[in-house]
C-alpha positions, 0 to 999 in steps of 0.5 A: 500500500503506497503511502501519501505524504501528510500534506495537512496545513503547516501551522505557519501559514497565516490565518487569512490563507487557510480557509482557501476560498481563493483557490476556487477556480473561476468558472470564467476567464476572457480576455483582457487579463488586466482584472484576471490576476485579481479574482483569486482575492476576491474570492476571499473577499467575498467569502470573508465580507459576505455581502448583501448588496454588491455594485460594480461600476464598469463591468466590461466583458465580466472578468471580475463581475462573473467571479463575484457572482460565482462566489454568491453561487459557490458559497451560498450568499444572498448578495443581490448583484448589480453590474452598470456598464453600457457597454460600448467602451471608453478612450483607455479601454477601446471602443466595442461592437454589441458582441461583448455584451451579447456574449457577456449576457449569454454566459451571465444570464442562465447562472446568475439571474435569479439574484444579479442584474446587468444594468445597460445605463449610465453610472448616474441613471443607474443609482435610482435602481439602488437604495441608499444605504445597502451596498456593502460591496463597490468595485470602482472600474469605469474611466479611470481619469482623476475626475472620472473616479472621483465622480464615481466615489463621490455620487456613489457615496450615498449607496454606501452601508455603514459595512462597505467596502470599495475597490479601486482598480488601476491603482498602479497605473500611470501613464497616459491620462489614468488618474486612478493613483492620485485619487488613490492617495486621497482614500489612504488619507481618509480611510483604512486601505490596502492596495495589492500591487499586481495587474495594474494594482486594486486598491481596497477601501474599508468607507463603513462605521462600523468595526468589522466583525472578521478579524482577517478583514480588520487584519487587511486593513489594519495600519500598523501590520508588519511590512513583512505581512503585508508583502506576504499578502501580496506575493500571496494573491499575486501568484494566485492571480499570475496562474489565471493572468498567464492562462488568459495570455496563453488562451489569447495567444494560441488563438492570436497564432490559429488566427495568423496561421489562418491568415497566412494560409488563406494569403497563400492560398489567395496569391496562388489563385491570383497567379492561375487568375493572371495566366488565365486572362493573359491566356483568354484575353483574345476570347473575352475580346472577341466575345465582347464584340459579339456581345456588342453585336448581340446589343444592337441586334436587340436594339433593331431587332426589338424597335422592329418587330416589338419581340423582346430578344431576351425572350427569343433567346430563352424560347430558344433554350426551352426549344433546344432542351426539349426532347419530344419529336416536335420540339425536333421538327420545330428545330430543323425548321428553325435551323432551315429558317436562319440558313436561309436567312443569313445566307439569302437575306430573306425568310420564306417558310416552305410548303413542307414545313407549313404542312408540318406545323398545321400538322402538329396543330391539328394533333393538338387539338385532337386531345383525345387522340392516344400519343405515338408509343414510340415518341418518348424514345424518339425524343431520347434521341434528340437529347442523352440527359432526357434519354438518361433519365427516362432510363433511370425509372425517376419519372413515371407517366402513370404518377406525374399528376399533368400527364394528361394536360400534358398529352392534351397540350401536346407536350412529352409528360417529361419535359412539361413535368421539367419545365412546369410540374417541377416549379409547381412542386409536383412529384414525377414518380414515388421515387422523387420529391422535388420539394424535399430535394430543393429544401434538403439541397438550397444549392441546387435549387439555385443553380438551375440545373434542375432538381431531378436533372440534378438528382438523375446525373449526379446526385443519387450517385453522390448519395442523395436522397430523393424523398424524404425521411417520411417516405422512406421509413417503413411502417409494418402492418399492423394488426387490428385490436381493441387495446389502445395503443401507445407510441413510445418515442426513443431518440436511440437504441442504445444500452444506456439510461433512456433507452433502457427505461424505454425497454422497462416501459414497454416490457409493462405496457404490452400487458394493457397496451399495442406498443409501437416503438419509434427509434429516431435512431437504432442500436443494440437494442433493437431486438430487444424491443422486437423480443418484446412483440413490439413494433419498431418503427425506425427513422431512416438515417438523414444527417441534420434533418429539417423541421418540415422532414420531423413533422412530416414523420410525425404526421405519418406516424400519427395517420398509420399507427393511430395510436391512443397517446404516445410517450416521448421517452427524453427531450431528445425527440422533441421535434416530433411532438408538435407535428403529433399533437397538431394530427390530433395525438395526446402526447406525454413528454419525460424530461430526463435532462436537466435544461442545460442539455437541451440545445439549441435553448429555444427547442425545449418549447417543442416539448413545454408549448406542445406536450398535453402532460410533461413529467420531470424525475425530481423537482431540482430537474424541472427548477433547473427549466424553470430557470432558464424558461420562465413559461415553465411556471404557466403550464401543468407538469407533473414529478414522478420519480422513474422506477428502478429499470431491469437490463435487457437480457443478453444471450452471453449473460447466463454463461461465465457469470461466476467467473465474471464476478470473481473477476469484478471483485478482483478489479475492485478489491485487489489482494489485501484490500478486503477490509479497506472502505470502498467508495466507487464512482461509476459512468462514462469518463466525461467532464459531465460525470465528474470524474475529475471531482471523484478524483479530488475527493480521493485525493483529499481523503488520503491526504487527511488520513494518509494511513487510512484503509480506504480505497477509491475506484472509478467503474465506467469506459471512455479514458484514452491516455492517448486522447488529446482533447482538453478533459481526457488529457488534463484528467490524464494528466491529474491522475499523474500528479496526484500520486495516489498509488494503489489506492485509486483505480480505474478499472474501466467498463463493466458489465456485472453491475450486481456484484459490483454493488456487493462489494462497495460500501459508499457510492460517489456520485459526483456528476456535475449534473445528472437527473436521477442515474439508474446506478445510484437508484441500484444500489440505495436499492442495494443498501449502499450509502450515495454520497453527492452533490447539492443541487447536482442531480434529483438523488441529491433532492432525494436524499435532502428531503430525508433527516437520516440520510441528508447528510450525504449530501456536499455542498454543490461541486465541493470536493472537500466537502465530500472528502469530509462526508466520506472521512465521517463514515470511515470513522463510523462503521455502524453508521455506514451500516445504518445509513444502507438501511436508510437508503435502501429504505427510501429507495424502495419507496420512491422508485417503483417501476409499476407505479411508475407505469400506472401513472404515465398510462394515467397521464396518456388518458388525460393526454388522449382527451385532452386532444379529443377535446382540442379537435372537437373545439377547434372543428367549432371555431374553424366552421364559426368562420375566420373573423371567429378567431384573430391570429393576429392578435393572438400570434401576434406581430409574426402571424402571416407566418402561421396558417390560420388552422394552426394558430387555432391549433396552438391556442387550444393546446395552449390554453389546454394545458396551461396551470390553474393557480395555487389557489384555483385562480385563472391559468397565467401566461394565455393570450387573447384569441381575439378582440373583444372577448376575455375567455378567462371571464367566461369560463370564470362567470358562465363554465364555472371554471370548469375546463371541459371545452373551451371558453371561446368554442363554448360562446361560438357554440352559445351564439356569442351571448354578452356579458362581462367577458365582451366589454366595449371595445373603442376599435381605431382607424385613421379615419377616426373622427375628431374628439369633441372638445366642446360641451364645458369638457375640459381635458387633461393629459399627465405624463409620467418621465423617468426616461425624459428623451421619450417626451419627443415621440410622446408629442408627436403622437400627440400632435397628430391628433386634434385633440387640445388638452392641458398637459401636465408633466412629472418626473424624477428631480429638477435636472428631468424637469428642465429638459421637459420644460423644454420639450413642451415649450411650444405646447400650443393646445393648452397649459403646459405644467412640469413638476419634479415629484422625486423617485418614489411611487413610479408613475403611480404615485406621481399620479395620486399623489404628485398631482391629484390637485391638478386632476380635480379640475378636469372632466377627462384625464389621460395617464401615459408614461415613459415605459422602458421595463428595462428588466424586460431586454430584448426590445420588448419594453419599447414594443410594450410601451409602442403598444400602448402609445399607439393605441391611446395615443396615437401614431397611425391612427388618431387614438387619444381623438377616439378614446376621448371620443368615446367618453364625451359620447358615452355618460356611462363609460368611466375609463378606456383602457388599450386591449392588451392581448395577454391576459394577465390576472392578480398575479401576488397581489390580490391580498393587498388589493382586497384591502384596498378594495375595502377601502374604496367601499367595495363590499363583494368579492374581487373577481377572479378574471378581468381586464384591466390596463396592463402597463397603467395607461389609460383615458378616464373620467374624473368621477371614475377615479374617485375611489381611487383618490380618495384612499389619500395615499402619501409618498410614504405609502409607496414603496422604495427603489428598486421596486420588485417585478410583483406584489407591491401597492403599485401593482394592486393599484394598477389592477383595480383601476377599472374596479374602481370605475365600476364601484364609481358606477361606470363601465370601462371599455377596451381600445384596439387598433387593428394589426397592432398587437405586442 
């Protein structure tokens, strides 16, 4: 047994280097690498100031930003993170395309979200997302002139906790303008600092005032340390951060050198053709010329040629292509006498057509109209004559007379079937024969489509030789008949037939369904087990094999799956066959989709909405699995899923299994307990060796233990294939490497694939899942099922949530990829044998009452049921919208600003199943997350007030079917058109427009909108501070419609407060208020906030219609109508805000409960009424009554608020109306 050196912490290392957070490695590391020598230090910091709050000024590509939210991520923080940049460089760092961004966004996003935002402004518009007072971290690192970072210091200074501490970077910069290190100087002045002096230098400022509570904290700051303490600090991080600093380099290098190498091979490559190029022009250079005077001829023959006879010349010359490629008998005649004709003509000067070829083409007229007259049965073959490519083709059985659809238009107009097929059916799509697609082989080949060659000439002479296929995967895949029964029948789709995890719970599955069911088993891909499944009496349908297959091809295969086998419901065994489930569920099948994957194994990102947008039921493993979903795709929260935890998968027998099997196991146990080693404690890992598996992290666990207990009997091994010491891709030959440099002797092993798993769980006694991330892997279900103790990793994988969720078994779970901590989990049970024992029991216990593979079956053919009705139910819906006619359904406002890109019967398709399978709220409140299926009608309110929330058909099929009767769910709608007539101003109506300005540079486009109305209106403007209000002094200068009032009203209460509250003095003097604001919703990205906010102008403003004429119109018209609101098309409820809304509702007098479903202004625009508002105003809310920024996405006074406008119409004793313009939707 080799021995492992003690390598336990010398009790000399100073204090602050002992926790060792520093030596985390960053999960991100992008050039430049000016900040990347610093990350190791903050690590530390991090982990020993545990902030609540951290700023970063200046985030660039998030060298720096990323490993602050990596250390919130890595050891438990609740800091909330904010980065402000805009992200378009300065003069010191370089200016920067949107790429950086765009990158720094797509690593940042799916990690950190939940707790840290990138904030795209300016540093000063940034401090109105932050309160005052809470930051306990700033990192200082925009322009780094003197009055730059002072600036930065000084308007921050305000955010800054009574605990904060402030990063400087550049310190140890001082060339060009970089002032950074005279300001520098001042902070040593005034506060306790320290500075490190490596990459450009990082000053470290403790502002607070309170005494910190972490001795080594007060230790960094302390000014009396040793001079010597303080170069061990520094020379301690220094050579951290040089290790990272000189990866980046290196990284950057390599790639600098492909670059040049590229580049250098492309120059060769351009110089050789330039050299060929210039032999080629020298050579045809008398060509081209003679060419050109041709073409010179060619123009003026056009010119004569065209004013003479009125022909186009162009159009000459392409009828003489068709002529010339033609290759029936008489295209052949009408060459010869085209041939004769121009012979004639250049030699004679002039054209005379002979008795003979007048007789032949009142002959071929003649045969053209006798359509009923059967062709000549030899003209094919003597039209193959006349051209080899025809003759060629004909011979190759890919046109066939009797399929081509326009055989007989072609007979009846004279034309050979093949060349009309050539020259018209070929454009028009039409097949040629069972052995040809031509839409499949443009769509497969763009190419060839655009060559113009043709796509079966192309097919005939080249590509069938070169491999093709001429039809599509739908067509080519085989279906066996199959036989007639009065069970249902399931589809089970399978992405391969391997033996590994997902297609073995695929043969588990249809080994218990075949009991109650016809299975069909549906192979994207085939595999060894195959046979397995066909031992089973199952149908297999397998994929025919096509590289990168297109989305029309996936659901062409669906649809015929759907139409052939007919099943009751199918079963979508992993994410990786979820393209076929839209074409499924659009034929009309119930499908049930089982995520085995966690989200960040379904790539491409946006193709998971195949399975979250499409699939009747979806089943996750474990919660951490869906959550990880949730995560990345928030619509998750809006439909239904259900959890189920898979049952324990027996293997598919194989032939060799019964023979060797003593032999074998002696064998196993050989490989896992060599001779000597009966006693030692074995933890084994297991899996394919790949970054995903953790190998790497068993390994450092092994590590970590032997170093701990150098002596100990332990013995740590990996079971599973995949390492090649000779493969030289980054994971294997750096875990190749790792393993060579640990040193752990025979205490470690690999002992590489195997097959006897049994007698592999007999022999260990600790079982080491270090996946990075793993839903719920069949070896860890085996053995607790074994009675082997799993120790793994939090949040890594569903055995992990599982285990938690256990008192006695929770401690085995580590914290999240944390080697050590597992190396300390693993220690404790080498301690306590008994324990170990007990912790089996405990295992094998919880193991057997969670994974039940009947169980598991019973509820997934529960789960197909419900599948299969709620298709049928979708199809009896839809047939009554489809038939109540196309104004029954608006795809536009349903799809939205993209529905010219969705036939109409599949947008009616996608809102059924959508609102389908859409999830109630906790409490029994309407489904989030469905839109409108046309204007005018609110289906959550009828389906609330007339189907009592009862599902069974869907509210809009219902109404069509009722005869559309009104009610709460058709309100009023004010429908916008430009010819809208002027709003009466007249009649003592006097009109107020409020405006609400955060973001002051869009008041221009507010008055734009406005102007182009007739409306006269006073206005009256709020915002922010002082500063805001100049400029919109300003902008509304030459206001000439009425009063123009600007009022700073501060930062509390978003537009909301500035309404109530800021001018309710103002609005008590009008008949008709307008409330607008300048909407950004930053938080949104992409663009949506300016689309949302577009919206809303555009249909209570104005902009290609007169909207604030029409609003204001409707309200002089109508006694009645209290409030005009824009129709949004997503029906949005009370969210978390319905309790604080039934308070206030109490409070404006409302004495009935709140309805469930309603419209009401999303986004809080609107034209209303005085007197509709009154409640509102007279709940006398104060500043104080508002919350601080930030202000949270939900559940504050201002969202309650929001949602009761319209309620408090109705408790005024007015209606409330919606406005729509047509074709504009968001």
């Amino acid at each position: 047994m080799t021995h492992v050196p003690d390598a336990a912490v010398a009790a000399s290392t100073p204090p602050w280097a002992q926790a060792r957070p520093e030596m985390m490695e960053p999960e991100r590391l992008v050039p430049p690498d000016s900040w990347v020598g610093h990350i190791p230090f903050m690590f530390w910091l991090m982990e020993r100031s545990r902030p609540r709050r951290f700023v970063e000024l200046g985030v660039h590509t998030g060298n720096s930003y990323c490993a602050v939210a990596q250390a919130v991520t890595r050891f438990g923080l609740g800091t909330e993170c904010f980065g402000v940049d805009h992200w378009m460089g300065d003069p010191q760092a370089g200016h920067y395309g949107e790429d950086v961004f765009a990158d720094l966004r797509a690593w940042h996003d799916p990690r950190y979200g939940a707790f840290s935002r990138l904030l795209r402004m300016s540093f000063e518009d940034a401090r109105d997302h932050v309160a005052d007072g809470t930051v306990d971290l700033l990192h200082i690192d925009g322009l780094h002139t003197y009055e730059a970072v002072r600036t930065d210091f000084e308007t921050w200074f305000a955010k800054m906790s009574d605990r904060c501490i402030v990063l400087f970077h550049d310190t140890n910069v001082r060339a060009g303008d970089f002032g950074v290190w005279r300001y520098w100087k001042e902070i040593q002045a005034r506060y306790p600092t320290f500075e490190f002096l490596h990459s450009n230098g990082l000053g470290v400022a403790y502002t607070g005032s309170r005494p910190l509570q972490d001795p080594d904290l007060a230790a960094l700051f302390a000014a009396d340390s040793p001079v010597e303490e303080v170069n061990a600090r520094r020379r301690y991080f220094a050579r951290l951060g040089d290790g990272l600093t000189a990866r980046v380099q290196l990284t950057e290098t390599r790639r600098r050198g492909e670059t040049v190498a590229r580049d250098l091979a492309r120059a060769h490559h351009v110089l050789a053709e330039i050299d060929r190029d210039r032999l080629g022009v020298r050579k045809d250079r008398e060509h081209w010329m003679e060419r050109a005077k041709i073409a010179d001829r060619w123009e003026r023959l056009a010119l004569h040629f065209g004013e003479a006879l009125h022909v186009n010349l162009d159009e000459v010359a392409e009828a003489i292509r068709r002529l010339y490629n033609a290759g029936n008998p008489q295209a052949m005649q009408d060459r010869r006498i085209l041939q004769r004709t121009l012979t004639r003509l250049v030699r004679e000067g002039r054209v005379e057509v002979g008795l003979e070829d007048r007789a032949r083409a009142a002959l071929r007229r003649a045969r053209r109209r006798l359509s009923a007259a059967p062709q000549d049965a030899a003209s094919p073959a003597a039209a193959a004559e006349g051209d080899p490519v025809l003759a060629q083709m004909r011979a190759s059985g890919l046109f066939d007379d009797s399929h081509y659809a326009l055989t007989d238009q072609a007979r009846s107009e004279g034309w050979d079937p093949l060349e009309h097929y050539l020259e018209i059916g070929e454009h028009l799509g039409i097949a040629p024969s069972a052995l040809f697609e031509p839409e499949y082989y443009a769509r497969r080949h763009p190419d060839v489509a655009a060559s113009g060659v043709g796509l079966l000439r192309h097919y005939a002479c080249f590509g069938r030789a070169e491999g093709r296929h001429g039809v599509s995967p739908a067509r080519r895949m085989t279906i066996p008949a199959l036989p007639s029964t009065e069970r249902p029948r399931v589809l089970l789709l399978l992405h391969e037939a391997s033996r590994t995890g997902a297609p073995i719970l695929g043969w588990n599955l249809a080994l218990k369904l075949r009991d109650s069911h016809e299975v069909v088993v549906f192979l994207k891909k085939g595999g060894e087990l195959r046979a397995a499944f066909e031992g089973l009496g199952s149908a297999v349908v397998e994929m025919p094999a096509e590289d990168a297959i297109l989305r029309p091809d996936v659901e062409a295969v669906a649809h015929r799956l759907a139409a052939e086998i007919r099943p009751a419901y199918a079963i979508a065994n992993t994410a990786e066959v979820r393209g076929f489930i839209p074409g499924l569920v659009a034929a009309g099948i119930g499908v049930v989709s089982l995520i085995h994957e966690f989200s960040a194994y379904v790539r491409p990102k946006n193709e998971v909405y195949d399975v979250l947008a499409w699939a009747h039921r979806v089943v996750f493993p474990a919660r951490a699995v869906s959550d990880s979903f949730a995560h990345e795709h928030p619509y998750l929260a809006q439909r239904r899923i259900e959890i189920l935890p898979q049952g324990l998968p027996a293997l598919p027998p194989r032939p060799e299994d019964a023979f060797g099997a003593e032999q074998y196991s002696a064998e196993v146990k050989r490989l896992l307990r060599p001779k000597g080693s009966d006693g030692d404690l074995l933890v084994v890992g297991m899996g394919r060796v790949q970054f995903r598996k953790g190998v790497d992290l068993f390994l450092m666990a092994a590590a970590a233990v032997l170093r701990a207990r150098p002596e100990a009997a332990v013995r740590f091994v990996w079971v599973g294939g995949g390492l090649d010491p000779a493969d030289t891709h980054e994971f294997p030959s750096a875990l190749t490497d790792q393993l060579g440099r640990a040193s752990l002797g025979d205490r470690f092993a690999m002992v590489g694939e195997l097959e006897n798993l049994g007698e592999v769980y007999r022999q260990t006694d600790v079982l080491a899942l270090t996946s990075r991330l793993d839903p719920m892997p069949n070896t860890a279900i085996e053995a607790m099922l074994e009675g082997v103790p799993v120790v793994c990793f939090d949040r890594a994988s569903g055995i992990a949530e599982l285990l938690a969720s256990e008192p006695r078994t929770a401690g085995l779970v580590a914290p999240y990829l944390d080697a050590a901590g597992m190396a300390d989990v693993i220690l404790r049970l080498l301690d306590d044998r008994a324990q170990l024992h007990g912790l089996g029991e405990a295992a094998r216990e919880l193991a057997t009452a969670t994974f039940d593979m009947d169980r598991y079956v019973r509820d997934l053919v529960r789960l197909g049921g419900e599948a299969a009705a709620d298709a049928a139910a979708v199809a009896r819906d839809r047939s009554v919208i489809l038939e109540a006619g196309t104004e029954a359904f608006d795809a536009g406002v349903y799809i939205g600003a993209h529905a010219d890109q969705v036939s109409h019967e599949a947008a009616v398709q996608a809102y059924l199943v959508r609102s389908r399978i859409a999830r109630p709220g906790p409490d029994g409140s309407p489904p989030v997350g469905l839109r409108r299926p046309r204007s005018g009608f609110n289906p959550l309110v009828y389906a609330e007030d007339v189907l009592a929330g009862v599902r069974e058909t869907d509210p809009l099929a219902h109404w069509l079917a009722a005869g559309r009767p009104a009610g709460r769910w058709t309100p009023p709608t004010v429908t916008i058109a430009p010819e809208t007539a002027v709003a009466p101003s007249a009649g003592g109506q006097k009109i107020l427009l409020h405006g609400h300005f955060h973001y002051v540079d869009l008041i221009a486009d507010l008055l734009s909108r406005l102007t182009a109305n007739d409306l006269a209106c006073d206005l009256v403007l709020t915002t922010a501070d002082e500063d805001r209000a100049a400029v919109l002094r300003q902008a509304v200068a030459g206001w000439e419609r009425g009063t123009a009032v600007v009022r700073a009203v501060g930062n509390r209460g978003r537009d909301i407060g500035a309404f109530l509250t800021g001018v309710a003095d103002l609005v008590a003097n009008y008949d008709i208020v307008g409330h607008v604001h300048g909407k950004k919703s930053l938080r949104l990205g992409g663009g949506d906030g300016d689309v949302w906010r577009d919206f809303l102008w555009e249909t209570l403003i104005g902009g290609k219609a007169r909207a604030a004429d029409a609003c204001v119109a409707a309200l002089a018209a109508d006694g009645r109508l209290g409030v005009v609101f824009p129709e949004d098309p997503n029906l949005c409820g009370w969210d978390g805000n319905a309790a604080l809304a039934r308070v206030l509702a109490a409070r404006m007098g409302r004495n009935t409960p709140l309805p469930a479903a309603f419209d009401w202004p999303v986004g809080t625009m609107f034209w209303a009424r005085r007197e509709a508002l009154a409640p509102l105003f007279a709940l006398d809310l104060q500043w104080g009554d508002y919350p601080e920024e930030p202000v949270p996405e939900d559940g504050t006074i201002l969202h309650a608020l929001e949602r009761l406008i319209p309620l408090a119409a109705e408790q005024a004793g007015f209606a409330y109306a919606t406005s729509h313009l047509p074709g504009v939707t968001r």
